[in-house]
Biopython code that builds the backbone (N, CA, C, O; Angstrom):
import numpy as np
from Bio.PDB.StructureBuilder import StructureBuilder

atoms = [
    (1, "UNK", "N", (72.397, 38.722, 291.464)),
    (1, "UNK", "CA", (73.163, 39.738, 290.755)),
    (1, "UNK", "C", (73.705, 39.141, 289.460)),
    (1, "UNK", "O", (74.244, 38.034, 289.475)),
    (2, "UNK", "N", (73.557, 39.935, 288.211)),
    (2, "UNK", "CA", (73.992, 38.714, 287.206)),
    (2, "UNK", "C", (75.800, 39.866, 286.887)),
    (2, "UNK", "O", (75.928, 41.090, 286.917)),
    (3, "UNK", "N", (76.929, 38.700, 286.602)),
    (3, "UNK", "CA", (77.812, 38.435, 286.438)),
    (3, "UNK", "C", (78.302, 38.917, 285.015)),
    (3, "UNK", "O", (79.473, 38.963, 284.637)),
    (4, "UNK", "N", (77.269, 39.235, 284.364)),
    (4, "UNK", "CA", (77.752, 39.365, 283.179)),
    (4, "UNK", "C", (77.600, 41.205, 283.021)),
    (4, "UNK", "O", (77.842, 41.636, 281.894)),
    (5, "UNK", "N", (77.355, 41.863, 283.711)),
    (5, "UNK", "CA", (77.011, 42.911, 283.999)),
    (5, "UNK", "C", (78.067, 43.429, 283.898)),
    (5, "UNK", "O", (79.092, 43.095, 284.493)),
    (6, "UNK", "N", (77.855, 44.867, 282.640)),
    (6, "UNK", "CA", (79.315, 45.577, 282.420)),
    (6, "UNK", "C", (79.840, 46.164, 283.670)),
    (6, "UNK", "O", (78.992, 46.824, 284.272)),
    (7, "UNK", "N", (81.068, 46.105, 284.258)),
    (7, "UNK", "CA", (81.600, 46.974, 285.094)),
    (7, "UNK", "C", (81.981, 48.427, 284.642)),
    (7, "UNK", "O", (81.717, 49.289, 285.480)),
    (8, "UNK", "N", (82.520, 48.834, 283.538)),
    (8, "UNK", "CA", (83.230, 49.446, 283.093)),
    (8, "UNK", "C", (82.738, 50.790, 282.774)),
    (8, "UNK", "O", (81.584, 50.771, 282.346)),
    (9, "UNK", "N", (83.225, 51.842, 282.848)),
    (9, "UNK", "CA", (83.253, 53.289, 283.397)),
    (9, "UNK", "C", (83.964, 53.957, 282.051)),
    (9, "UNK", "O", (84.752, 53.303, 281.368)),
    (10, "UNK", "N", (83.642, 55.177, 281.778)),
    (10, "UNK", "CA", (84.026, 55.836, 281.038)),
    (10, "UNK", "C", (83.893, 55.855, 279.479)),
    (10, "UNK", "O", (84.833, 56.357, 278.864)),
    (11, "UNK", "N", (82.863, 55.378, 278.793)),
    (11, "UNK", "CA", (82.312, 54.924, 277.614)),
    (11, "UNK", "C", (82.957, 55.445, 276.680)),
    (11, "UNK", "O", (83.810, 54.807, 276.063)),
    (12, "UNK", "N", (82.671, 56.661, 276.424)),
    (12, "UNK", "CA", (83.016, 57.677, 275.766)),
    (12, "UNK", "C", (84.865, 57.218, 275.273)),
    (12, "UNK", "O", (85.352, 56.673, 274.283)),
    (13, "UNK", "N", (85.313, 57.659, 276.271)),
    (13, "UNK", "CA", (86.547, 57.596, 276.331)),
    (13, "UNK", "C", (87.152, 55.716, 275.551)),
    (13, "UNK", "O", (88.141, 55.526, 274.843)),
    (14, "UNK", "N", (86.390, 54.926, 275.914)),
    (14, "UNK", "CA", (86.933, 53.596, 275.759)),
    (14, "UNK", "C", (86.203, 53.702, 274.411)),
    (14, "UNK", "O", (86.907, 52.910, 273.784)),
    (15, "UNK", "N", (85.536, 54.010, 273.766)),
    (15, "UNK", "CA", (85.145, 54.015, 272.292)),
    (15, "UNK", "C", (86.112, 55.087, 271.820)),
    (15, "UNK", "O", (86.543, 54.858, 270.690)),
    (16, "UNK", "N", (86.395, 55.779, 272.176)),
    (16, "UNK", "CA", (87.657, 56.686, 271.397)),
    (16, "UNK", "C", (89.015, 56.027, 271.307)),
    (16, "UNK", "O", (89.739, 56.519, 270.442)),
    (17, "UNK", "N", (89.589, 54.903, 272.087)),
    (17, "UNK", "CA", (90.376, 53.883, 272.337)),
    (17, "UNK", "C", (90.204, 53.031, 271.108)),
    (17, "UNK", "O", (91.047, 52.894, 270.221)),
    (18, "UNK", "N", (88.750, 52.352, 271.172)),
    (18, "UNK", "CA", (88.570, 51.578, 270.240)),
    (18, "UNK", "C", (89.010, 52.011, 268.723)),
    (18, "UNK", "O", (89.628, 51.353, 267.886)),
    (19, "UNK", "N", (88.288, 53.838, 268.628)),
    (19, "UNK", "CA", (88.133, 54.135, 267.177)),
    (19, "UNK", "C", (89.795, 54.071, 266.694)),
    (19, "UNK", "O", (90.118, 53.705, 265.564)),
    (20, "UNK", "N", (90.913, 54.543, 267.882)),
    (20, "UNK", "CA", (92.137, 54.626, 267.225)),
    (20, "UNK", "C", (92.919, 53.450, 266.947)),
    (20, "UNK", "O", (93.943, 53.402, 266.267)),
    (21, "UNK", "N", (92.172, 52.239, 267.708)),
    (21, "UNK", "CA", (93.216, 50.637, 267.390)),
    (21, "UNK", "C", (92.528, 50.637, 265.965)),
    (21, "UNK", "O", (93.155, 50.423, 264.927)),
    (22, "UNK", "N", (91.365, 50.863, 266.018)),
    (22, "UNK", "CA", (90.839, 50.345, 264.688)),
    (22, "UNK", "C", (91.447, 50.878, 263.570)),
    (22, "UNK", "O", (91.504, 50.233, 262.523)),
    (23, "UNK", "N", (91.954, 52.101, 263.691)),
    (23, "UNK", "CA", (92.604, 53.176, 262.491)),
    (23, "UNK", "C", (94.096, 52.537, 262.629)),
    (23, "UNK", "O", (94.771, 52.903, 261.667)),
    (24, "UNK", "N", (94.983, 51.517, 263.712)),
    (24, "UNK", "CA", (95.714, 51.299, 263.450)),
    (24, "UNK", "C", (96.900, 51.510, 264.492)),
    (24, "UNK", "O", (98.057, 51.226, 264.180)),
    (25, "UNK", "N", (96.546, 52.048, 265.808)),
    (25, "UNK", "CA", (96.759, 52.241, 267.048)),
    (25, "UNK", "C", (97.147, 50.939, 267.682)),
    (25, "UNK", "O", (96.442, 49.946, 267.503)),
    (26, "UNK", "N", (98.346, 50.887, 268.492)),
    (26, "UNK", "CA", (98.444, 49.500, 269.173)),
    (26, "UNK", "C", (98.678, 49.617, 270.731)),
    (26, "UNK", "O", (99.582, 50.319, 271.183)),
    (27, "UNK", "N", (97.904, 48.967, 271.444)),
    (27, "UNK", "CA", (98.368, 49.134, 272.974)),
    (27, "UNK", "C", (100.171, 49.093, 273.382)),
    (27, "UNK", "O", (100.914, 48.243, 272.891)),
    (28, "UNK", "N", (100.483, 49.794, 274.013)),
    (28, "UNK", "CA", (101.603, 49.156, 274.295)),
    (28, "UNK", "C", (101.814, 48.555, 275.509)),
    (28, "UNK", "O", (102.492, 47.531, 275.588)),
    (29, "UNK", "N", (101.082, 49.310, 276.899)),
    (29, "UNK", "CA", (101.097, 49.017, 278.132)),
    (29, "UNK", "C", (99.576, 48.699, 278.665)),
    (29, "UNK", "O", (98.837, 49.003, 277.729)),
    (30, "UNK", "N", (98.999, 48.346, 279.472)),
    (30, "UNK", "CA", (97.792, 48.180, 280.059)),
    (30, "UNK", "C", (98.317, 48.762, 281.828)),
    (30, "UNK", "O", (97.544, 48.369, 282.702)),
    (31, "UNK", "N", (99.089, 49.313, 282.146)),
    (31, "UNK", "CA", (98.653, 49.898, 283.341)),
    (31, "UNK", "C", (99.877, 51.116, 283.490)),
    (31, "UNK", "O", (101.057, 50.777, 283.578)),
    (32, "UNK", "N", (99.522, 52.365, 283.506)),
    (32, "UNK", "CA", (98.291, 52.720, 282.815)),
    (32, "UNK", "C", (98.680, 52.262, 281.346)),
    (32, "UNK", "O", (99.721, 51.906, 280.793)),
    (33, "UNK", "N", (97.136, 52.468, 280.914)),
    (33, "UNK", "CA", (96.943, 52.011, 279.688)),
    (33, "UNK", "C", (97.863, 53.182, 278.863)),
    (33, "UNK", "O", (97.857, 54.394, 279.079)),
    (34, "UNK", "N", (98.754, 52.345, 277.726)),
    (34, "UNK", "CA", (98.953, 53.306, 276.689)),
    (34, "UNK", "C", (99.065, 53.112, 275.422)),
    (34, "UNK", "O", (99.393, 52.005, 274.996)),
    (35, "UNK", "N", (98.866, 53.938, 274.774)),
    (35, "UNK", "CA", (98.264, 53.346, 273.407)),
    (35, "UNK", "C", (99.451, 54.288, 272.552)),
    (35, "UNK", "O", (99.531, 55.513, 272.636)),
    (36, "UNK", "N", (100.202, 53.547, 271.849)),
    (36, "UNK", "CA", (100.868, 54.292, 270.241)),
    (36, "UNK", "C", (99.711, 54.483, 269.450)),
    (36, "UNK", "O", (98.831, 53.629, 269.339)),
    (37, "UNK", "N", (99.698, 55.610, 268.888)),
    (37, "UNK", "CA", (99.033, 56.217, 267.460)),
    (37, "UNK", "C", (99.961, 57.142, 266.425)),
    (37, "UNK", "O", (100.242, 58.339, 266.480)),
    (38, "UNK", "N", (100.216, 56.419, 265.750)),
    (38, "UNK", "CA", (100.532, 57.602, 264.545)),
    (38, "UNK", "C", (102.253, 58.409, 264.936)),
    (38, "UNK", "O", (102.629, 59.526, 264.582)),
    (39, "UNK", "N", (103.004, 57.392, 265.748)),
    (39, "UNK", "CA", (104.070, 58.131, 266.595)),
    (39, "UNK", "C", (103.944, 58.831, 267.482)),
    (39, "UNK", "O", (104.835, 59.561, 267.916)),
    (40, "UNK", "N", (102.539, 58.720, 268.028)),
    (40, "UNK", "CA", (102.267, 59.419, 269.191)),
    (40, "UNK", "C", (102.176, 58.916, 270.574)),
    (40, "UNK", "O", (101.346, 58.013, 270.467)),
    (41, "UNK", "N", (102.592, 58.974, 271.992)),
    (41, "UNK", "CA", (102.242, 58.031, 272.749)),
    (41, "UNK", "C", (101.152, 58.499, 273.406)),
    (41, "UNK", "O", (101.311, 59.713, 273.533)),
    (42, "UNK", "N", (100.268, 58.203, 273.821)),
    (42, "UNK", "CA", (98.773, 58.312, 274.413)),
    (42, "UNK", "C", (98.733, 57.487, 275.861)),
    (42, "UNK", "O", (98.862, 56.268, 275.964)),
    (43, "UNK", "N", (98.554, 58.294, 276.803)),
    (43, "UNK", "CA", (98.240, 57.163, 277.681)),
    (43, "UNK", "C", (97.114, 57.812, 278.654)),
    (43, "UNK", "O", (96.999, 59.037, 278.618)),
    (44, "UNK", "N", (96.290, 57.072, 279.510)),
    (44, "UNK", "CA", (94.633, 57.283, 280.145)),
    (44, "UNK", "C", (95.377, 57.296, 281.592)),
    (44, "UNK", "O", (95.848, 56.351, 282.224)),
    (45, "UNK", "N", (95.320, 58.798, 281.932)),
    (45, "UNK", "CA", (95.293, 58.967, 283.323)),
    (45, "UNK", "C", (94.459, 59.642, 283.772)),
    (45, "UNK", "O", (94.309, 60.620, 283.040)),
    (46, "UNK", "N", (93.601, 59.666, 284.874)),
    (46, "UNK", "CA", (92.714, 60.510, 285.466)),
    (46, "UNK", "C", (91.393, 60.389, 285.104)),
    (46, "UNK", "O", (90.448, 60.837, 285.753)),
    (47, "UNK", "N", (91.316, 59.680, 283.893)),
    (47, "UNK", "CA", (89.966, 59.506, 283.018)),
    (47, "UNK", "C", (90.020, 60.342, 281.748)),
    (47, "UNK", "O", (89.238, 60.557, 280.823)),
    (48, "UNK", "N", (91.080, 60.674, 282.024)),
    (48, "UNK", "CA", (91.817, 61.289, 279.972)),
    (48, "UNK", "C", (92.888, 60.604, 279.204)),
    (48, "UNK", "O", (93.938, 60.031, 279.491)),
    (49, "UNK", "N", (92.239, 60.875, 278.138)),
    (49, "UNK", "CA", (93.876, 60.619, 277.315)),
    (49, "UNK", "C", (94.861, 61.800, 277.503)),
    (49, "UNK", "O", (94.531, 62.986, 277.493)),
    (50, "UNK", "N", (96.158, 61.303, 277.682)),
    (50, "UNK", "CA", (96.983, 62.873, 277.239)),
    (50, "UNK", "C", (98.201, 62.214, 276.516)),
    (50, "UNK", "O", (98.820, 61.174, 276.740)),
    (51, "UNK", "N", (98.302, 63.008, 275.748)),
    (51, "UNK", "CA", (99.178, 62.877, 274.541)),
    (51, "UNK", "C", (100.879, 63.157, 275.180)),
    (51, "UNK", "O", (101.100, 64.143, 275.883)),
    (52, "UNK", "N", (101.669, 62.445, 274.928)),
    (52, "UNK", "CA", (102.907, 62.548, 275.029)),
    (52, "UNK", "C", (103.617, 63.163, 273.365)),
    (52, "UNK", "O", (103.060, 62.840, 272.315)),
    (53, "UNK", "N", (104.148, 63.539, 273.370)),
    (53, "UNK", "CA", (105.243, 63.951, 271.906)),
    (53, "UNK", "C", (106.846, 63.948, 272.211)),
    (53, "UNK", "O", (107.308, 64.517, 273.201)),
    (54, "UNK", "N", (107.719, 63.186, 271.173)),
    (54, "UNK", "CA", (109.103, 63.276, 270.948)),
    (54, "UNK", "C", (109.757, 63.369, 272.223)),
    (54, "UNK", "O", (109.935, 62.257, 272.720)),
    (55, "UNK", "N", (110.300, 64.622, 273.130)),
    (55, "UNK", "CA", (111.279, 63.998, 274.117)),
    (55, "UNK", "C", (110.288, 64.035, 275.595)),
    (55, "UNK", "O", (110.620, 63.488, 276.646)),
    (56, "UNK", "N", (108.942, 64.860, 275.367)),
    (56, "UNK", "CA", (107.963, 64.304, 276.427)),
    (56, "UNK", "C", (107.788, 63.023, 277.097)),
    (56, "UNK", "O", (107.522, 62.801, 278.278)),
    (57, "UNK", "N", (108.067, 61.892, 275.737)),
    (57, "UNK", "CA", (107.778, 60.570, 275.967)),
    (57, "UNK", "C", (108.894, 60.215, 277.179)),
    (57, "UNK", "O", (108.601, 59.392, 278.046)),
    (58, "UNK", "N", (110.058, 60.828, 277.170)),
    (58, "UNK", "CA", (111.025, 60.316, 278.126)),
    (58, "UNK", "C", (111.044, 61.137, 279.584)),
    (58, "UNK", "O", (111.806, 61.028, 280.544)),
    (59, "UNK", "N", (109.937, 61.968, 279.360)),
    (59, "UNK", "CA", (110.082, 62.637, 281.065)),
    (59, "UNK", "C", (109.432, 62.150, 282.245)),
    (59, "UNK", "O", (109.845, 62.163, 283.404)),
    (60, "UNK", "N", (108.366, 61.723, 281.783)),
    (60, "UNK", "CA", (107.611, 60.971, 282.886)),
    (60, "UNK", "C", (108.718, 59.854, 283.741)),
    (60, "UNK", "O", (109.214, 59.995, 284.859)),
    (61, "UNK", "N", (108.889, 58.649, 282.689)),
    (61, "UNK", "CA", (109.579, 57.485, 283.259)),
    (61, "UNK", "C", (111.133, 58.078, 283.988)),
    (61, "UNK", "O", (111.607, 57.431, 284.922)),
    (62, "UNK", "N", (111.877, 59.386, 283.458)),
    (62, "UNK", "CA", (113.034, 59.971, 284.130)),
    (62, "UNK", "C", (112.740, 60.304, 285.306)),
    (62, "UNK", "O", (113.505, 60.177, 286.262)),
    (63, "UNK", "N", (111.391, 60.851, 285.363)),
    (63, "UNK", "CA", (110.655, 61.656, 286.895)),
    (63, "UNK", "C", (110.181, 60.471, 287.978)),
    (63, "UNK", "O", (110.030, 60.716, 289.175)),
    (64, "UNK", "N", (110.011, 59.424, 287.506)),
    (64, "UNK", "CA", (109.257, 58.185, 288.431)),
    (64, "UNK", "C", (110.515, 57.645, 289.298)),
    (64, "UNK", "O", (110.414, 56.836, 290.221)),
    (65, "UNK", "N", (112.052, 58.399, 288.710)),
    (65, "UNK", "CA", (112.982, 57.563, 289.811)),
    (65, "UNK", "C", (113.869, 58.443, 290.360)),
    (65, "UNK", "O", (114.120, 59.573, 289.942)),
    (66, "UNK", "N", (114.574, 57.608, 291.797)),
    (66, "UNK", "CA", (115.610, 58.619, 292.612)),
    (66, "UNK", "C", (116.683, 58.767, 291.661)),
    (66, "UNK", "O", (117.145, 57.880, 290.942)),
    (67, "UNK", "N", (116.937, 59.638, 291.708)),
    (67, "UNK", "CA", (118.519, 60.070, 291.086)),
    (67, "UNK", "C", (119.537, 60.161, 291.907)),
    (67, "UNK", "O", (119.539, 60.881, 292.906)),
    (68, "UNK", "N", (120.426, 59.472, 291.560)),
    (68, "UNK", "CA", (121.845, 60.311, 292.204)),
    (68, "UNK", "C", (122.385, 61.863, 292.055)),
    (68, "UNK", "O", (122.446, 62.286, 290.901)),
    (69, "UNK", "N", (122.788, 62.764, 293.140)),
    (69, "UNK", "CA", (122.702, 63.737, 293.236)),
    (69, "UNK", "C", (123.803, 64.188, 291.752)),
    (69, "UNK", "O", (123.606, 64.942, 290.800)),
    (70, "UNK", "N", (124.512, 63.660, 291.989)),
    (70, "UNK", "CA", (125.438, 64.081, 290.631)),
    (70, "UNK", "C", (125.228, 63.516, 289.034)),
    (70, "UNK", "O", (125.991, 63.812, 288.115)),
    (71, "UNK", "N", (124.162, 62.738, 288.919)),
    (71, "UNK", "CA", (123.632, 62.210, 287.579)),
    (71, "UNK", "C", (122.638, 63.222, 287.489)),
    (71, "UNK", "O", (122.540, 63.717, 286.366)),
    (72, "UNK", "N", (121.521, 63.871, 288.769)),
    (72, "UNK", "CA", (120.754, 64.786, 288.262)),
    (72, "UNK", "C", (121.294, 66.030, 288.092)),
    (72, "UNK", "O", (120.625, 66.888, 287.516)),
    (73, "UNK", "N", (122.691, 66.339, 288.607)),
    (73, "UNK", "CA", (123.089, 68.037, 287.972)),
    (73, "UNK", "C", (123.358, 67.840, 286.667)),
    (73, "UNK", "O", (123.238, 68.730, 285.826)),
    (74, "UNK", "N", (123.796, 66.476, 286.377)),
    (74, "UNK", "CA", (124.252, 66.273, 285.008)),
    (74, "UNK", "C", (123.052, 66.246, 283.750)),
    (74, "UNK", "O", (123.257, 66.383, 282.544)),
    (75, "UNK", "N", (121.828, 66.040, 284.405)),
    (75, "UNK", "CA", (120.492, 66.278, 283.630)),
    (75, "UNK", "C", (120.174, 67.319, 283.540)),
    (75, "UNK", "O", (119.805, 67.629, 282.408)),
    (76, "UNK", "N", (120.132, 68.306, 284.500)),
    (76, "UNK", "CA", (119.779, 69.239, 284.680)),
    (76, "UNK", "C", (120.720, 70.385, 283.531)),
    (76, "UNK", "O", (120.216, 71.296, 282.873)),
    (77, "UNK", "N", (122.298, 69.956, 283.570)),
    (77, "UNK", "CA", (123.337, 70.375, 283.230)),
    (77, "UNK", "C", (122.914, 70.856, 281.174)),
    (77, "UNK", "O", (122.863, 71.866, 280.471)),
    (78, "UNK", "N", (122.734, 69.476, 281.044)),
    (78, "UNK", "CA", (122.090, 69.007, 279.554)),
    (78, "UNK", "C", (121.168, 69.387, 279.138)),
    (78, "UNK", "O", (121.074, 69.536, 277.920)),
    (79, "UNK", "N", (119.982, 69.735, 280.105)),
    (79, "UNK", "CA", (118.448, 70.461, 279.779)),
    (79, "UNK", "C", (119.539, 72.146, 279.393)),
    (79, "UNK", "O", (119.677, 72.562, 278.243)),
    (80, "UNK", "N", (120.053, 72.721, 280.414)),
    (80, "UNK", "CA", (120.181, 74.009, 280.338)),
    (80, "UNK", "C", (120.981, 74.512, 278.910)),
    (80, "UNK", "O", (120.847, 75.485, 278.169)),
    (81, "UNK", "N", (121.929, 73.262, 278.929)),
    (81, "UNK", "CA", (122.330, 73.517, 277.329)),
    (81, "UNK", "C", (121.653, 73.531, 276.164)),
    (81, "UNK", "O", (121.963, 74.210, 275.186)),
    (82, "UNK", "N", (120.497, 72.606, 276.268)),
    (82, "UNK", "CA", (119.782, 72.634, 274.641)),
    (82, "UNK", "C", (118.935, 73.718, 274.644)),
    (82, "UNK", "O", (118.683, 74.340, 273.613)),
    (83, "UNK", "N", (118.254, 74.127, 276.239)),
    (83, "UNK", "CA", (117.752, 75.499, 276.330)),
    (83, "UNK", "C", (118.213, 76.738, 275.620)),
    (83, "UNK", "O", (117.640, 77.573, 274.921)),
    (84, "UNK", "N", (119.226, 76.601, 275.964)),
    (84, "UNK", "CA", (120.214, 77.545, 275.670)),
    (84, "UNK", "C", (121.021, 77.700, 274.008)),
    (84, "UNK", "O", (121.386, 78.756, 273.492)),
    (85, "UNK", "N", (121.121, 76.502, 273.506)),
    (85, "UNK", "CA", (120.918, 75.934, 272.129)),
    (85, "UNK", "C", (119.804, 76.409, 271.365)),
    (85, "UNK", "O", (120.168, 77.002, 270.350)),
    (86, "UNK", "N", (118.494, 76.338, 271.532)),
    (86, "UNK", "CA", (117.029, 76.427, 271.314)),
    (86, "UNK", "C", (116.846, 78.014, 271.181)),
    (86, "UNK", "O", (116.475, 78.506, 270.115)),
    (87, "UNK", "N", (117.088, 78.690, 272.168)),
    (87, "UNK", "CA", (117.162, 79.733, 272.068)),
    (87, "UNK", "C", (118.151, 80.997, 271.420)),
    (87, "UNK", "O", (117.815, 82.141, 271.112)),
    (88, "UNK", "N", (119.118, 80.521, 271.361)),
    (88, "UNK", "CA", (120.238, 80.828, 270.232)),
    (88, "UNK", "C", (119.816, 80.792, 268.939)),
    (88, "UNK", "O", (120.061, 81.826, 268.316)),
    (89, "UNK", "N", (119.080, 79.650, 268.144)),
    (89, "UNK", "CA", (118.715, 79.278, 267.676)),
    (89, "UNK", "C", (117.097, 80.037, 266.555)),
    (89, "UNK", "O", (116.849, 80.235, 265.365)),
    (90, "UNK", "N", (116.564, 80.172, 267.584)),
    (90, "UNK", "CA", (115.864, 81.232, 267.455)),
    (90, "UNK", "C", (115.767, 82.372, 267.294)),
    (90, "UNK", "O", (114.956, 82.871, 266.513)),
    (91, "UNK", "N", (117.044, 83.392, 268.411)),
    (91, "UNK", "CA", (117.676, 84.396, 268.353)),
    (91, "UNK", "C", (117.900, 84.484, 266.626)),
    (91, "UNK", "O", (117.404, 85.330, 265.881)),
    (92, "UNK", "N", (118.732, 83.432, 266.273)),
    (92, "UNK", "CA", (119.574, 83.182, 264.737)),
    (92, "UNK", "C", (118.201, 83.635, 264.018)),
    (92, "UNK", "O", (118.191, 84.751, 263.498)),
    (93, "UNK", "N", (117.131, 82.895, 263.964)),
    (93, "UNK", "CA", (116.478, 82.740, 262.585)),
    (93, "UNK", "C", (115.616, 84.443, 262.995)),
    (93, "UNK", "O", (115.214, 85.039, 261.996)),
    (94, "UNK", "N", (115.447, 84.921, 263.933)),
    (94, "UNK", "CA", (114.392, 85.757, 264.384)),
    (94, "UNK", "C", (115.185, 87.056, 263.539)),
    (94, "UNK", "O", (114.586, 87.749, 262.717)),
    (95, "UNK", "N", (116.616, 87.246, 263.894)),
    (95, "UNK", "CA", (117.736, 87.605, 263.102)),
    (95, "UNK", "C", (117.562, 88.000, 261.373)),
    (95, "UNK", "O", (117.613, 89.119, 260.862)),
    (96, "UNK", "N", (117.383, 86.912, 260.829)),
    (96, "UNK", "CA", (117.354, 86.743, 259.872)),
    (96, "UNK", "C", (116.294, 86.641, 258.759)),
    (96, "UNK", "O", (116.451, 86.701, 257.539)),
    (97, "UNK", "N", (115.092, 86.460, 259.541)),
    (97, "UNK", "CA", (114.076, 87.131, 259.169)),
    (97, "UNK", "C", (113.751, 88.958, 259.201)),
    (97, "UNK", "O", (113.048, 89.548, 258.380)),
    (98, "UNK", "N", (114.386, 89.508, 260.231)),
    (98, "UNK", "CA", (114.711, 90.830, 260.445)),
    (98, "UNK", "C", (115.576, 91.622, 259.188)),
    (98, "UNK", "O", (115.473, 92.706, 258.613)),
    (99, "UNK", "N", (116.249, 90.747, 259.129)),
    (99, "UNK", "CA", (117.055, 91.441, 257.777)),
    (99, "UNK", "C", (116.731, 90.711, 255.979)),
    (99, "UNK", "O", (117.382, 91.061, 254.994)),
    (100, "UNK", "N", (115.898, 89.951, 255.962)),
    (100, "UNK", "CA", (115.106, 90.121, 254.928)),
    (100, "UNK", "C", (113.764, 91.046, 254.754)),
    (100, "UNK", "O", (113.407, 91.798, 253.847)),
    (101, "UNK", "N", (113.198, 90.690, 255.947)),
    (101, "UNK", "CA", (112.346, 92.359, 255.590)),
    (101, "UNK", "C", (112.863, 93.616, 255.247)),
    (101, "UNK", "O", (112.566, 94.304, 254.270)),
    (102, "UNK", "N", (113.920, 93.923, 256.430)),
    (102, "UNK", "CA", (114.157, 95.480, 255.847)),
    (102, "UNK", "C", (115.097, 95.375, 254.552)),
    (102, "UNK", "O", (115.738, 96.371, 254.217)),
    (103, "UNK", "N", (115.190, 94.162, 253.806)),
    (103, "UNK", "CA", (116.069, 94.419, 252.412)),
    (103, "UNK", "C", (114.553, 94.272, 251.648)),
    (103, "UNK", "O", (114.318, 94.890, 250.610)),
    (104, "UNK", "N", (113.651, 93.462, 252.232)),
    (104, "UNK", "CA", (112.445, 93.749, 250.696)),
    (104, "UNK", "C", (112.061, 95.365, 251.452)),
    (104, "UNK", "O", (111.671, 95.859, 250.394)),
    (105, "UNK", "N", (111.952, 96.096, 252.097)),
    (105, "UNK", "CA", (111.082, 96.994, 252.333)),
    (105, "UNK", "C", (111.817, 98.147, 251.704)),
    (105, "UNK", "O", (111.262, 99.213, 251.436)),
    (106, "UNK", "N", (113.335, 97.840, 251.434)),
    (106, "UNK", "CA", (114.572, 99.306, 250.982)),
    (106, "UNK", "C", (113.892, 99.244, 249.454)),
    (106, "UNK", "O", (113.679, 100.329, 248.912)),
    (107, "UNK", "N", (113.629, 98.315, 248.912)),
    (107, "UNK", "CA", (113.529, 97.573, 247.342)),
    (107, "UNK", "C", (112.485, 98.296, 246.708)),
    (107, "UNK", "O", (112.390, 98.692, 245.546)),
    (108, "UNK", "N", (111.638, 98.409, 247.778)),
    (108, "UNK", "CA", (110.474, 99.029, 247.427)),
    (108, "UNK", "C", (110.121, 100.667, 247.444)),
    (108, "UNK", "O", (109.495, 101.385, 246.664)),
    (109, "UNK", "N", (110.793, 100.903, 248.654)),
    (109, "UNK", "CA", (110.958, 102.499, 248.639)),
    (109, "UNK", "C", (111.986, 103.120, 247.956)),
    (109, "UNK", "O", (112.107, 104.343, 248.031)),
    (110, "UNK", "N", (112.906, 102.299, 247.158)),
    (110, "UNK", "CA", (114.215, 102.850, 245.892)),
    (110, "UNK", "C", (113.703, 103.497, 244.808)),
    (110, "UNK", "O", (114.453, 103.902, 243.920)),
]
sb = StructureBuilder()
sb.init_structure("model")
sb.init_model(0)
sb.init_chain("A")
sb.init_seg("    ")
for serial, (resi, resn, name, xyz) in enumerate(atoms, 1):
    if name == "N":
        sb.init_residue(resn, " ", resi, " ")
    sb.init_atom(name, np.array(xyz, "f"), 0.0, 1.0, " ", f" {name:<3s}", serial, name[0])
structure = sb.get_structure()
């Protein structure tokens, strides 16, 4: 049996690895593998890449541990507020786009 014989699985995928270190991509972890690109975190599970973004990057590693029952209402507590923030928020601008249309649309029928 010769020894020098590639083991390795998933070609495709490990040349798409390659093309992004080469553009400037740096491993950060090797199990699982994850790769920074561009402020992005990337990491190979299942035989994919999947892309993490901004506060994504912190849910996985929050989800991998036990919580104390009263540190997780307090997470939970904090999600419901920015929800709730976010959507206010939106409410606001959705608002306010509403009332610049109907001031260009009066402008026009004057």
């Amino acid at each position: 049996m010769d020894s020098t014989q590639d083991k390795r699985a998933l070609h495709a995928l490990r040349k798409h690895i390659d093309e992004l270190l080469d553009a400037g991509a740096v491993i950060t972890s090797r199990n699982p593998l994850t790769v920074l690109s561009a402020g992005e975190t990337l990491k190979v599970k299942h035989g994919m890449l999947v892309g993490y973004f901004d506060i994504l990057d912190m849910i996985e590693p929050v989800t991998d541990h036990e919580w104390p029952e009263s540190l997780r209402q307090m997470a939970v507590d904090l999600c419901i507020k920015q929800l709730d923030q976010a959507i206010e928020a939106l409410n606001r601008s959705s608002v306010i786009a509403e009332v610049h249309v109907a001031a260009n649309d009066s402008s026009i029928t004057g």
